[in-house]
N, C-alpha and C positions, 0 to 999 in steps of 0.2 A: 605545711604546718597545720597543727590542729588550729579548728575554729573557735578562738578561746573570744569570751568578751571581754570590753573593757573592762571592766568591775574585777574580772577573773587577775586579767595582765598585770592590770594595778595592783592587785594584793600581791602577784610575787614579783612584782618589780620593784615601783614606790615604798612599798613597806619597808623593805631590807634593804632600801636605799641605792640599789643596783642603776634606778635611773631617775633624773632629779622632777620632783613633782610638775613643774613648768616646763623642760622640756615634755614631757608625757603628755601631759593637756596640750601641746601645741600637736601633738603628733596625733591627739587623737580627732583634731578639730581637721586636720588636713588628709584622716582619712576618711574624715565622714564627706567632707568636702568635694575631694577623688573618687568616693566609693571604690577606696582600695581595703583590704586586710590590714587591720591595726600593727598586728604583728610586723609586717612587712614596712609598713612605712615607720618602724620603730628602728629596724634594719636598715634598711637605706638614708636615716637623719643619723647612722653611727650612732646610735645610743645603746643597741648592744649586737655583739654577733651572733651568727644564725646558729652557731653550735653551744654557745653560749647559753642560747632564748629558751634552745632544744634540751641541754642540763638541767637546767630550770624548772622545764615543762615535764622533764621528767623523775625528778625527783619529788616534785610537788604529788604528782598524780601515781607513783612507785611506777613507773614504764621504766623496760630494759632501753638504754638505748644502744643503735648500732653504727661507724663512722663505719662506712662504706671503702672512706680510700686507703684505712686497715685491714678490712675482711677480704676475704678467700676466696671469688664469687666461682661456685660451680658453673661452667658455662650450659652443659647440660640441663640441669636446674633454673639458672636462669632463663634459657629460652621455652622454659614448660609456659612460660607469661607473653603472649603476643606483646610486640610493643605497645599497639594501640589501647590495648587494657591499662599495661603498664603505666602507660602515659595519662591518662583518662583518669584511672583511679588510685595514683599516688603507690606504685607498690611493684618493689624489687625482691623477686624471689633469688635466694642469696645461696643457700645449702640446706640437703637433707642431713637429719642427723636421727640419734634413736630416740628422740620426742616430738619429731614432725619435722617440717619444713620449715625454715627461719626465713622471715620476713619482714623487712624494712616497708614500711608504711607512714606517710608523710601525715596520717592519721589512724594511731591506732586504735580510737574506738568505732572506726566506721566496720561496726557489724554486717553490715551488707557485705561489702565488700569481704571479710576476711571469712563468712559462709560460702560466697562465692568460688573465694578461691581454695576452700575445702572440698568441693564439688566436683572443680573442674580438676585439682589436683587430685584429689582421691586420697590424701591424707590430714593429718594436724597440722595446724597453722601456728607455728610461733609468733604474733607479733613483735616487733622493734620498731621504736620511733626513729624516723630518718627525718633531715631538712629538704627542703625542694632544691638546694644547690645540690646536696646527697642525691637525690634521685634523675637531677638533669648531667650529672657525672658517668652516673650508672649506665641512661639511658643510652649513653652513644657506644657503649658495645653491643645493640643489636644492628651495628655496619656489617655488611657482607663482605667478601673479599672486592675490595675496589679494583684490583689487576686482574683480576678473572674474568670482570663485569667490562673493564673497559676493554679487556682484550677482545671479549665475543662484538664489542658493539665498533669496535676498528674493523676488526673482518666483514662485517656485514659493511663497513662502509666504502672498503675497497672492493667492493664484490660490485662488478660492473654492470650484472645481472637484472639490479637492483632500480627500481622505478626511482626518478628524480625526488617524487614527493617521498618514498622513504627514505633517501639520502639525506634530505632535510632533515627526516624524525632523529633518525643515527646521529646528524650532527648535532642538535640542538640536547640528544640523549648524552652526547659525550662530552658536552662544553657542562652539563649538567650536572654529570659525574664528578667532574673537575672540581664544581666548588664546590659542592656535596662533601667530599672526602676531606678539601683541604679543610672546611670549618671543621668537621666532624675528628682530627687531630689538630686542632687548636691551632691552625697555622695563620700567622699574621700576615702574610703576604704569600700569593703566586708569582710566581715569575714563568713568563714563556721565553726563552733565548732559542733564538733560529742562529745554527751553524750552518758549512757549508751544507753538508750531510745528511742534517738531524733537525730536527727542534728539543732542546730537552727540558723538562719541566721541573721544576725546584720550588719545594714550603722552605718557606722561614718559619721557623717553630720554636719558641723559647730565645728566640734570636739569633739563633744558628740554621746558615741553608744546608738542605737537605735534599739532592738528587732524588727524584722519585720515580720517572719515566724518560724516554725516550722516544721519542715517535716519527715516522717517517718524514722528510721535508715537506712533499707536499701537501700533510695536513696542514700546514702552519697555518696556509692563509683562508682554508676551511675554517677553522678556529677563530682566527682573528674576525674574519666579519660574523660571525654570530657574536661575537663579544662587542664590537662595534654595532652591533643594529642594537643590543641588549642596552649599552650606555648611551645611544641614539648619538654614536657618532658618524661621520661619513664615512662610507662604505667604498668611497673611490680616491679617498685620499690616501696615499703611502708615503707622501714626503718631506711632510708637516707633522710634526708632534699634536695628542689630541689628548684632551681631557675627556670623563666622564662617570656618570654613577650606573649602578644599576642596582637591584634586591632579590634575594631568590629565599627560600623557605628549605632550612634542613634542622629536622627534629622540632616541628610545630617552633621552629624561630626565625624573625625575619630578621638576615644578616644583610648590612648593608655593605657595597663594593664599591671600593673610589678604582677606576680604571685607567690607566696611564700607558699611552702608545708613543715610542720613538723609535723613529727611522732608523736602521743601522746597518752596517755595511752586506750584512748577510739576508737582511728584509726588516722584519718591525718588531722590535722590543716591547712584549706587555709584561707592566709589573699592576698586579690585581692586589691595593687593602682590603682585608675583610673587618669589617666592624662590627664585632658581635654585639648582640643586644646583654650578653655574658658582663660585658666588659663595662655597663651602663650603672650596672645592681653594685662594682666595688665601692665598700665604704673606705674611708680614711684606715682604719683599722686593717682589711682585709690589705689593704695595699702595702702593710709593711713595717705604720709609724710605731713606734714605740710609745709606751703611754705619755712619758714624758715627752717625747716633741708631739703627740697626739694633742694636750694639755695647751703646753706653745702656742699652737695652730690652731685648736678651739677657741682663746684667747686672743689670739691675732682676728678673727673670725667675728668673734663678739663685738667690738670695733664698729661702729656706725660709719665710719671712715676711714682713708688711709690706704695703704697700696699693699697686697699680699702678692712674693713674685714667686715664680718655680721655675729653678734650674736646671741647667745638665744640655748635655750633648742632643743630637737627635737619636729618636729611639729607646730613650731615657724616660719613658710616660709621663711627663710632663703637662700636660692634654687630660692625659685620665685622670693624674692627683685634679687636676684644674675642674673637670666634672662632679671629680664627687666633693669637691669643696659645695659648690654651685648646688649640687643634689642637698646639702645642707642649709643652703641658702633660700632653695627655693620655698616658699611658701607666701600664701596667697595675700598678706599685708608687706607685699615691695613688690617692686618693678624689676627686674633682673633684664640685662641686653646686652648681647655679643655684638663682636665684629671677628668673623673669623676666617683663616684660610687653610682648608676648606671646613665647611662646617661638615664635623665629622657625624654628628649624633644628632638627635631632633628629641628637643627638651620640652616636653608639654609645661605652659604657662611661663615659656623664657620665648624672649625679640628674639631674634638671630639671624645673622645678616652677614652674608656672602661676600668676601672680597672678590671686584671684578674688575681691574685693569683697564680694560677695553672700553668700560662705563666710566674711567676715573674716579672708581671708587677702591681709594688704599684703604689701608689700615688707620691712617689721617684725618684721610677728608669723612671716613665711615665714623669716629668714631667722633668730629667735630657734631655729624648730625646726629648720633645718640645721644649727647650732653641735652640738647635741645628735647627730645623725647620724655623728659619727666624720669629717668630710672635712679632708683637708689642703690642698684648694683651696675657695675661694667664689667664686661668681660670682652680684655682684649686679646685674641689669638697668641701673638707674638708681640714684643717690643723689636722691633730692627733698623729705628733712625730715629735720628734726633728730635725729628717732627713728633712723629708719634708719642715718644718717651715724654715729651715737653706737653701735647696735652694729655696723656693718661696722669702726670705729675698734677695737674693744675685740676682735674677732675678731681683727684685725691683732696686737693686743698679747698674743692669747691662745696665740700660734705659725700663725697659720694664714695662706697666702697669697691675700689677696682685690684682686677683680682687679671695676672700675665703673666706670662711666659717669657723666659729670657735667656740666650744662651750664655753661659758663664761655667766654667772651670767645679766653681764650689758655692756657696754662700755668702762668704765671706768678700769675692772677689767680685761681688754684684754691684754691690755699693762702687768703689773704684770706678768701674764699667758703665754706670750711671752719670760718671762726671765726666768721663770720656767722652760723652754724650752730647756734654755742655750743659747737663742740668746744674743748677747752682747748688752748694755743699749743704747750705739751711733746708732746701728746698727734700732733697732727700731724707735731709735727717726728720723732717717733719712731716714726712708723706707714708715712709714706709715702715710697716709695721711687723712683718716679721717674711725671711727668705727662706723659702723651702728649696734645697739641692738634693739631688738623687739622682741613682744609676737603676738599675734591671738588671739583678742575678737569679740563674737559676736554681731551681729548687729541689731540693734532692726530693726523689719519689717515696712515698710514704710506702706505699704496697711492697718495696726491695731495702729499705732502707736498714744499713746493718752500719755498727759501731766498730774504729778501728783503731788502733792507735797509729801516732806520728810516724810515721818512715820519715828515715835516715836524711831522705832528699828537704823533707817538711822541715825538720830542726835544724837541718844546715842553714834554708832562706829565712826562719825567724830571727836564729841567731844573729844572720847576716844584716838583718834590717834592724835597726836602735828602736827607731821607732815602733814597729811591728811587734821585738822583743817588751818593751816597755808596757804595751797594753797587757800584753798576757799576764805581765809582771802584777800589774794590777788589780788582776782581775784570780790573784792567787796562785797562778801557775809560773813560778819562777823558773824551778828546774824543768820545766815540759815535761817530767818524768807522767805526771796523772795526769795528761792532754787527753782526750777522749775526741777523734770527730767523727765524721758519721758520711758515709756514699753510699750512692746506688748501686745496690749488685748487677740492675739489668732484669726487668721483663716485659712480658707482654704491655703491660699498660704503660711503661714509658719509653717502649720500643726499643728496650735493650741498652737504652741511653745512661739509665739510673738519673735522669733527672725529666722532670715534669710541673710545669710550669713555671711563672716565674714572680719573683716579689723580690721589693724596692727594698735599698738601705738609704738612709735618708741623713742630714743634717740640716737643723731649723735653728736660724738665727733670728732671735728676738731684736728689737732696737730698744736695748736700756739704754739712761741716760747719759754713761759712759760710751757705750757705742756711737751715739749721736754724737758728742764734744770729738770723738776720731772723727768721724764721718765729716762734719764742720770744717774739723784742721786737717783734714784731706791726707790721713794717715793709711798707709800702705795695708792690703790684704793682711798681711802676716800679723800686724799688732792689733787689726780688726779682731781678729781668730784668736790670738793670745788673750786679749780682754774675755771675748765671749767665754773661753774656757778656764777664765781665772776660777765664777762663780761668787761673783761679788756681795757681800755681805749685807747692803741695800734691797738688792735682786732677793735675797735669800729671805727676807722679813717678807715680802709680797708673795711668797711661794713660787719665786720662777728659779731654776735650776744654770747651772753653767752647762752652755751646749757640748752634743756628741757630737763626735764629727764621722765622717761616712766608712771610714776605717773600722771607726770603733762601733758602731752599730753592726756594720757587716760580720767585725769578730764572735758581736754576741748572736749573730744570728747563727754562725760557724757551732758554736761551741752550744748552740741549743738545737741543733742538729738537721735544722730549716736548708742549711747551704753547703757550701764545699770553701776552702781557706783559695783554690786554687780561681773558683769565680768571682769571691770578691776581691781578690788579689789583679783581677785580670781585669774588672772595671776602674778600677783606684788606681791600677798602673805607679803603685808602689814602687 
């Protein structure tokens, strides 16, 4: 993004009220603070998004702007730009047309640069302003074919011919490729599975596994011990389960790897996290909340005290809402401290503190000695027993804002879950201040994304659901006749899939004072959730709304053409 000052941001932000004068000064104190980009850390406090900041900046200054994961990219064209320029100097060359070459530029009045690249192109340069997410999007189609690359560097490593030390090079080239490609297609996890025969290699991507290779058996255990020397595990154990981390560098980012080895009947099972530094930057926003539970949650947030929880299954980013809560928290007048298992990310100016088993350090006894540490935030990994739950509660009641994770169904069914626990029903109703529940759908691809109407199979399962029928009813479309939803046709950039990446549906339960007198009489899920969606007429003079529940957020994300009916169908398990 351009280098705007503060004085500049202020007038088109503060003025037209886009962001509240007080947050603005605290974000501009905490980039002077960091010596980060005002912009940026305006970004990351949620106070506005990057595409948003980018409108803004362009209409203010008349710049064209360009979304990337709309346009056309000529691959030809694009590769007239080395990456390392590209990267270097903010700038994606996109298409020629009959008034020059069109150009995304993360600043377009840097004149240097855009003489530069009339020089080296030989033609007119169109400027277009792009975001630095826009250009770290772009950048990873300069990947070469990964199966081409690993096939020449398998041959050279079965080539007998071949001196020991470059056996090495080959191997440590081809464990390198591996995680290269998987970050480089957004994959959340590797998996090695050794069969009799085979080893074969599998991305989880969007949350679906995805066959990628196959490779001779006895690479397997090539493989594994350069991944075991990389997470500095033992190299001669095979019969024991082993943890471990490592970090490797693809596209100028340092990704980190939780590494996970078990024994299996065919040899050793690795499933490889990848944690991108990607995954660090989402705000509340980007992850999916709607403004109204965004509102909810900022408010829950506000709070000097009290317990903020996030639910869902595993795999339900639960972790990442919980970050970037925390990325809003962080600032240099509190104390912030985790207890986490495993600490996934490394938060500059946050404690955080490793569950270790082996040291007698749970979730309990970790999170007795944070209370003692002076913090006015906690962050606890997970809630998973009684111990735990009874002091993250009593922390809450002691002034402190703690901020977990909990497995649970929905929102609603948290509280319940809480007393199962053996927390007392006051104790809840006065701790907690608002439940975030979510799932992970994916996302239709923007670059294929084509509008369709309902088939035949679609109106039978709405009709067939009261409930499912009832929202759409809601929401104006009785007869489903003007349903509009919206798929991927399938291309290169979402590998034919028609979907590409992924974002939350969410449901945020506030604890009004209704809420609390159930919780108290220790009244069932279902009349929890009935209350919350009444919309109580108390609730409505303070401006807080009756909650969306994950159905109905998912539909409106369906019908604004973000989703598919048949993903959020599939995590709702309607």
């Amino acid at each position: 993004m351009m280098d705007l000052s503060a004085e500049k941001l202020k007038d088109l932000l503060v003025t037209p009220k886009l962001v509240p004068l007080a947050d603005f000064e605290t974000a501009v104190a905490e980039s002077e603070a960091k010596r980060r980009p005002l912009w940026e850390v305006l970004i990351d406090r949620d106070l506005i998004r990057d595409n948003e900041l980018a409108q803004v900046v362009a209409e203010a200054y008349d710049l064209r702007r360009l979304d990337l994961r709309r346009e056309e990219i000529n691959p030809r064209i694009f590769n007239l730009v080395p990456e390392l320029v590209a990267r270097k100097r903010g700038v994606i060359a996109v298409s020629r047309t009959a008034e020059g070459i069109k150009v995304g530029l993360t600043d377009p009045f840097d004149l240097a640069t855009i003489h530069f690249l009339e020089k080296r192109l030989g033609d007119r340069i169109l400027p277009f302003l792009i975001t630095a997410r826009d250009l770290e999007e772009a950048l990873t189609q300069y990947r070469g074919s990964f199966k081409q690359e690993f096939e020449v560097t398998l041959a050279r490593l079965r080539d007998e011919h071949r001196s020991k030390d470059e056996r090495n090079d080959d191997t440590i080239k081809l464990v390198d490729l591996l995680l290269v490609y998987g970050h480089q297609n957004k994959a959340s996890d590797i998996h090695i599975e050794p069969y009799r025969e085979k080893v074969l290699i599998r991305f989880r991507i969007d949350g679906v596994m995805h066959d990628v290779l196959e490779l001779p058996k006895d690479l397997s255990e090539v493989i594994l011990s350069r991944l075991k020397i990389l997470a500095k595990m033992r190299t001669d154990e095979h019969r024991a389960a082993q943890d471990g981390k490592l970090q490797f560098l693809s596209s100028g980012e340092t990704v980190d790897v939780r590494v996970s080895i078990l024994p299996v009947t065919e040899g050793e099972n690795a499933v490889l996290r990848l944690l991108s530094e990607q995954s660090r930057k989402f705000s509340l926003t980007d992850l999916g909340l709607s403004p109204l539970d965004l509102t909810t949650v900022k408010r829950a947030i506000d709070n000097p005290h009290g317990m903020i929880l996030v639910t869902g299954p595993t795999g339900s980013g639960k972790t990442t809402t919980v970050y970037a809560v925390v990325k809003i928290l962080n600032t240099r007048d509190v104390h912030i401290a985790t207890i986490e298992d495993p600490v996934e990310y490394d938060i500059e100016g946050v404690s955080q503190i490793q569950v270790n088993s082996k040291a007698n350090l749970t979730f309990a006894n970790g999170l007795r000695s944070i209370v003692r540490q002076d913090p006015d935030i906690i962050v606890v990994g997970e809630i998973r027993d009684e111990e735990t739950a009874s002091i993250a509660v009593n922390s809450a009641m002691t002034g402190h804002l703690v901020l977990s994770t909990l497995h649970a169904n929905d929102a609603a069914t948290t509280l319940p879950r809480l007393l199962e626990m053996g927390i007392e029903p006051f104790l809840v109703a006065s701790t907690v201040n608002a439940v975030i529940a979510q799932r992970l759908v994916r996302k239709v691809c923007d670059r294929c994304r084509v509008s369709m109407a309902p088939t035949d199979e679609m109106k039978k399962l709405i009709n067939s659901e009261p409930e499912l029928k009832a929202l759409f009813k809601q929401r104006g479309y009785a007869t489903l006749a003007k349903l509009t939803f919206y798929h991927g046709q399938g291309c290169e950039i979402c590998s034919h899939t028609g979907y590409q990446g992924r974002i939350g549906i969410f449901e945020v339960l506030e604890m009004t004072d209704e809420i609390k007198s159930l919780v108290v009489g220790r009244a069932a899920a279902g009349e929890i959730v009935k209350a919350a969606r009444a919309g109580l007429p108390r609730a409505e003079s303070r401006g807080k709304k009756a909650m969306t529940i994950m159905l109905e957020d998912g539909l409106d994300k369906v019908l604004s053409g973000l989703t598919t009916l048949e993903e959020v169908l599939r995590v709702t398990k309607i």
